[in-house]
C-alpha positions in Angstrom: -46.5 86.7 -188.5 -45.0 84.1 -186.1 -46.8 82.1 -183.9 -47.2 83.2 -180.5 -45.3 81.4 -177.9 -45.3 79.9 -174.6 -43.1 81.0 -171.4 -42.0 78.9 -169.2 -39.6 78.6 -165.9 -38.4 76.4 -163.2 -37.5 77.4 -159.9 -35.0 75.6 -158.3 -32.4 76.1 -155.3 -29.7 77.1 -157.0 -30.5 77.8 -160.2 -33.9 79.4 -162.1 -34.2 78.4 -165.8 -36.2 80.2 -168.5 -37.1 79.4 -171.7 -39.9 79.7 -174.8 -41.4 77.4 -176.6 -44.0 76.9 -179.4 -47.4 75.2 -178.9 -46.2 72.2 -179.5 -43.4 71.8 -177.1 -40.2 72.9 -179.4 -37.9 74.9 -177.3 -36.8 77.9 -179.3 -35.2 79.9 -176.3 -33.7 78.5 -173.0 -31.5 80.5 -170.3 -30.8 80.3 -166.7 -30.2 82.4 -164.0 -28.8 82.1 -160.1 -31.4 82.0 -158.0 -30.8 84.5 -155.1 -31.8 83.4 -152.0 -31.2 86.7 -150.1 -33.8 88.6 -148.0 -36.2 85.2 -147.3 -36.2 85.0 -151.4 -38.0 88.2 -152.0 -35.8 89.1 -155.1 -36.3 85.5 -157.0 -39.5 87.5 -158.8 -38.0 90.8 -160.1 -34.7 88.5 -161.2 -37.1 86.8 -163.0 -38.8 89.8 -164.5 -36.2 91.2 -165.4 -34.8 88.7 -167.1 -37.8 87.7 -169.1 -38.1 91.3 -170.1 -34.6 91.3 -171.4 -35.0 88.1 -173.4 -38.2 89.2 -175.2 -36.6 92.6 -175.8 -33.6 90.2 -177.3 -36.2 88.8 -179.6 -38.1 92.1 -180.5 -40.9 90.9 -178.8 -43.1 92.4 -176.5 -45.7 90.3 -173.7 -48.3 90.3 -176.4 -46.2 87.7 -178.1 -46.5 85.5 -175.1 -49.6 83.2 -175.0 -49.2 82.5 -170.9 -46.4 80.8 -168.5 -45.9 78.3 -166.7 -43.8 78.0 -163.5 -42.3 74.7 -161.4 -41.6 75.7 -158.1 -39.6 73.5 -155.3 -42.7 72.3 -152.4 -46.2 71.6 -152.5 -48.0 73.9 -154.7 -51.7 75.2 -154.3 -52.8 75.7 -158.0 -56.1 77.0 -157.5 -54.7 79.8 -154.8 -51.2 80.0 -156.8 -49.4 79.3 -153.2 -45.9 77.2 -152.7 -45.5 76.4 -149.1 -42.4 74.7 -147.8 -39.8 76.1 -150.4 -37.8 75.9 -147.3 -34.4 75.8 -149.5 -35.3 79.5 -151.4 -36.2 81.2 -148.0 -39.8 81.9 -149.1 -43.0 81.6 -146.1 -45.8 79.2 -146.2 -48.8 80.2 -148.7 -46.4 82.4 -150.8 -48.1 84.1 -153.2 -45.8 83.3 -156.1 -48.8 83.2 -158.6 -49.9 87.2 -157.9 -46.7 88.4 -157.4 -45.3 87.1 -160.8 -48.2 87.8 -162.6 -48.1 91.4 -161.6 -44.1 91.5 -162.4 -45.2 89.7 -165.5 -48.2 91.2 -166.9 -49.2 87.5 -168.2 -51.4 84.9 -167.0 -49.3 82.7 -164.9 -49.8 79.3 -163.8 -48.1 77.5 -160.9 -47.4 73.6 -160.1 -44.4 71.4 -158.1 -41.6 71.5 -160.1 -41.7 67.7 -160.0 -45.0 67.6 -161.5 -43.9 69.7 -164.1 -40.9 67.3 -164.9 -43.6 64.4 -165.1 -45.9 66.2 -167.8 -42.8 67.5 -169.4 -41.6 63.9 -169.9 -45.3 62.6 -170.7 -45.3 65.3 -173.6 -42.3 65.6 -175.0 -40.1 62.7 -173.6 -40.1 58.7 -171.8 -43.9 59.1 -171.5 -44.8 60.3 -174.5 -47.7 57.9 -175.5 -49.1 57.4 -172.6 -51.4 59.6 -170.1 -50.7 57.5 -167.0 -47.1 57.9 -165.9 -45.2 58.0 -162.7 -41.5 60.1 -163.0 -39.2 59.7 -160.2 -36.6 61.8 -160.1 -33.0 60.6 -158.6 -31.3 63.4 -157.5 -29.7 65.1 -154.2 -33.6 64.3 -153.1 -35.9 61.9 -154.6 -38.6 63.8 -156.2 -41.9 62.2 -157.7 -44.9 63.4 -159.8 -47.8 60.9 -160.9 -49.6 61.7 -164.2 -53.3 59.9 -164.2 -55.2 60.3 -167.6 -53.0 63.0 -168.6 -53.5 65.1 -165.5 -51.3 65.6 -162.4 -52.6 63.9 -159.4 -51.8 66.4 -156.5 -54.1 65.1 -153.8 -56.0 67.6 -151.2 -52.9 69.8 -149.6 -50.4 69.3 -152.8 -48.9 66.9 -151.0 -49.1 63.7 -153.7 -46.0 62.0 -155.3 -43.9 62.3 -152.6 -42.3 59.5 -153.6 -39.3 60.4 -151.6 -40.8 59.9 -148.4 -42.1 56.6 -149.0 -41.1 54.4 -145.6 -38.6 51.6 -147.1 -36.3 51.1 -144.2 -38.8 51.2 -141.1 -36.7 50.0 -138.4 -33.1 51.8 -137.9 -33.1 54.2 -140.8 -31.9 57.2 -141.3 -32.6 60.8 -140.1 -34.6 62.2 -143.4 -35.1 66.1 -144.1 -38.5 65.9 -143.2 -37.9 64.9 -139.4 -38.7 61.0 -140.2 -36.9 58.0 -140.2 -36.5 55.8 -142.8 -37.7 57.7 -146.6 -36.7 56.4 -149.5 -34.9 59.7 -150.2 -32.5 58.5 -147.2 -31.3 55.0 -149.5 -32.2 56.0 -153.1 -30.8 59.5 -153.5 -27.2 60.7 -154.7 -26.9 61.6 -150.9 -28.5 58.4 -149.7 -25.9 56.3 -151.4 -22.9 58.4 -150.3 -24.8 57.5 -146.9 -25.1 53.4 -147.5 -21.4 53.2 -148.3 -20.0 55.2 -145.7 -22.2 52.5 -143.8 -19.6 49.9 -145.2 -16.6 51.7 -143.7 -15.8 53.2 -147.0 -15.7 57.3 -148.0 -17.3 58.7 -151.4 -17.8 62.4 -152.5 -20.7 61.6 -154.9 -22.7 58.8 -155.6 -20.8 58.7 -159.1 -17.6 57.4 -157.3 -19.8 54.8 -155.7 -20.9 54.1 -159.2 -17.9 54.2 -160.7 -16.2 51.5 -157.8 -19.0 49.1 -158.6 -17.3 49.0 -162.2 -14.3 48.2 -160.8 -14.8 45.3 -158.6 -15.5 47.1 -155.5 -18.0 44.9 -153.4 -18.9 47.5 -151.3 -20.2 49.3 -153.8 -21.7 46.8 -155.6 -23.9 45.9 -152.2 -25.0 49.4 -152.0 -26.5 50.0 -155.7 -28.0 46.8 -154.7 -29.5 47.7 -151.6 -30.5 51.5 -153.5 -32.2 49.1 -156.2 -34.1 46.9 -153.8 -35.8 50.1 -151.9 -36.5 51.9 -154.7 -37.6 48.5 -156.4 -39.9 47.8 -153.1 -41.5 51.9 -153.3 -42.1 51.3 -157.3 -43.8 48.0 -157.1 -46.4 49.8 -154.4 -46.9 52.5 -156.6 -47.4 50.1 -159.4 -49.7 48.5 -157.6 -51.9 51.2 -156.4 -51.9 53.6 -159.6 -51.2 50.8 -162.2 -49.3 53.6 -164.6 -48.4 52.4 -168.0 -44.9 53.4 -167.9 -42.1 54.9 -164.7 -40.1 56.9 -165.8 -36.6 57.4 -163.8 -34.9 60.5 -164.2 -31.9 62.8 -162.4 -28.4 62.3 -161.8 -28.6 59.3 -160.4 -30.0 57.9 -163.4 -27.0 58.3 -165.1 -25.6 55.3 -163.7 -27.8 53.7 -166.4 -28.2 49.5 -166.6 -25.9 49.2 -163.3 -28.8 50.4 -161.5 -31.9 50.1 -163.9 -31.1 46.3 -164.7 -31.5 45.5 -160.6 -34.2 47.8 -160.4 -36.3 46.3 -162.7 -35.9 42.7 -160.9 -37.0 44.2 -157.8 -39.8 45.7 -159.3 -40.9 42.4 -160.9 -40.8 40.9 -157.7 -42.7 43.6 -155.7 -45.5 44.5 -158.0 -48.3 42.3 -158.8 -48.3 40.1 -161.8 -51.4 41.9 -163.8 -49.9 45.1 -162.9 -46.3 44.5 -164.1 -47.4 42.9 -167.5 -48.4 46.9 -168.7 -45.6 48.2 -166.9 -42.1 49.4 -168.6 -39.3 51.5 -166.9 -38.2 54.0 -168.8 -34.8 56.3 -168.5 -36.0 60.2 -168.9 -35.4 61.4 -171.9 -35.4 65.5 -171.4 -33.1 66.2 -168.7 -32.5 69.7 -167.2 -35.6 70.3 -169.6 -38.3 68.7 -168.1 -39.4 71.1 -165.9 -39.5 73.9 -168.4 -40.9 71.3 -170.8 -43.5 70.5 -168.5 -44.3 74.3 -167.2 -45.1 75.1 -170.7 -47.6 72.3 -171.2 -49.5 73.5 -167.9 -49.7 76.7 -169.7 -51.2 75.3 -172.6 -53.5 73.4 -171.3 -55.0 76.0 -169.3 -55.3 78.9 -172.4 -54.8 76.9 -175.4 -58.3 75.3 -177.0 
């Protein structure tokens, strides 16, 4: 008879992915869909039925061959009341009820969390921070996304609100306009869109943050001063996190990531310098390992741990 398995998906702006895995973390299916953003985002949960139904039938299995599932959703999530509120990006109103409403398309127990927390406890159990209970992931990407793992538990903090990491004040005088309606957020200097932003402040033009990367390889100073810059503010957020959560390992994830030791090698100076001496001597930096699977990853160990003994 084969085991029963987990379900797990990850909401995101432009793209949902699906997949099952076993009860310890193996992926055995994975599949995406387009996320459809129509109507306020009141089709994203029968898309997703739908499509869940479909796979299992795929499978020849039926919902009694699904333990529970997990879901990472875009904004700060309510756990207890199974709310996201400011998925601004998928049209959907504060408190939405994603929880009831899935679980009734479902016919599962379903359990919700920021989809950057999931990517933190999917990397804690199955990638960078496996080993370790105490984590912070950041995640480089068109934002800069953030989930802290404390004793192998997410730390969300009273409204959901916790590892914001991309709001983080680095620049407080003369930065730029941020998302949120502030000045200054890391997310503005460390992001794929935040260095696009620093060079154009040089006089120079860039598509992606991966020609800026690629022009720092060539010689290009301006480029070269702008990963630095990127480094030092997301070197000066790090070492305050470091020193207020003392985690065991940060692990750096996304596309920005990519760039590999032309950022990480800079970054992990300016963390030295910024965090304090006791903290740093237990701290590594890690590259994510997982990818575009962390989040499911990670949505299928919050199912776990809440059915699985």
């Amino acid at each position: 008879m084969e085991e029963k398995r987990l379900a797990a998906i990850d909401i995101g702006g432009t793209t949902i992915k699906m997949a099952f895995l076993t009860v310890g973390g193996d992926i055995i299916r994975k599949w995406a869909i387009p996320t459809d953003r129509t109507d306020g985002g009141t089709n994203i949960v029968s898309h997703i039925a739908r499509s869940f139904s479909a796979e299992l039938k795929q499978d020849g299995l039926t919902t009694i061959d699904v333990i529970a599932v997990g879901v990472g959703a875009p904004g700060p999530a309510d756990p207890i009341e199974g709310t996201i509120s400011g998925a601004v990006n998928l049209g959907w109103v504060n408190n939405y009820p994603l929880k009831k409403l899935l679980e009734e398309a479902l016919e599962l127990p379903v359990f919700i969390e920021n989809d950057a927390n999931c990517a933190a406890l999917g990397e804690m159990w199955r990638g960078a921070g496996s080993g370790t209970g105490d984590l912070v992931c950041i995640t480089l990407g068109t934002g800069v996304g953030g989930g802290v793992v404390s004793k192998g538990t997410i730390i969300t903090g009273v409204c959901g609100s916790a590892g914001e990491i991309g709001h983080i004040t680095v620049v407080p005088e003369n930065g730029i306009l941020c998302n949120c309606g502030r000045y200054g957020c890391l997310e503005t200097v460390a992001s794929a869109t935040g260095i696009v932003n620093l060079y154009k402040e040089e006089g120079k033009e860039a598509t992606d943050a991966r020609t800026v990367f690629a022009q720092a390889s060539k010689g290009d100073e301006a480029a070269k001063r702008v990963i630095d810059r990127c480094a030092f503010y997301l070197g000066l957020a790090i070492g305050n996190i470091a020193n207020t959560m003392n985690p065991a390992k940060i692990v750096v994830g996304g596309g920005v990531s990519k760039a590999g030791d032309a950022l990480l090698l800079p970054l992990e100076q300016y963390v030295r310098q910024f965090t304090f001496p006791r903290a740093m001597e237990v701290l590594s930096i890690e590259k994510a390992m997982l990818g575009n699977d962390a989040g499911v990853v990670g949505a299928a160990y919050l199912a776990k741990v809440k059915t699985v003994s």
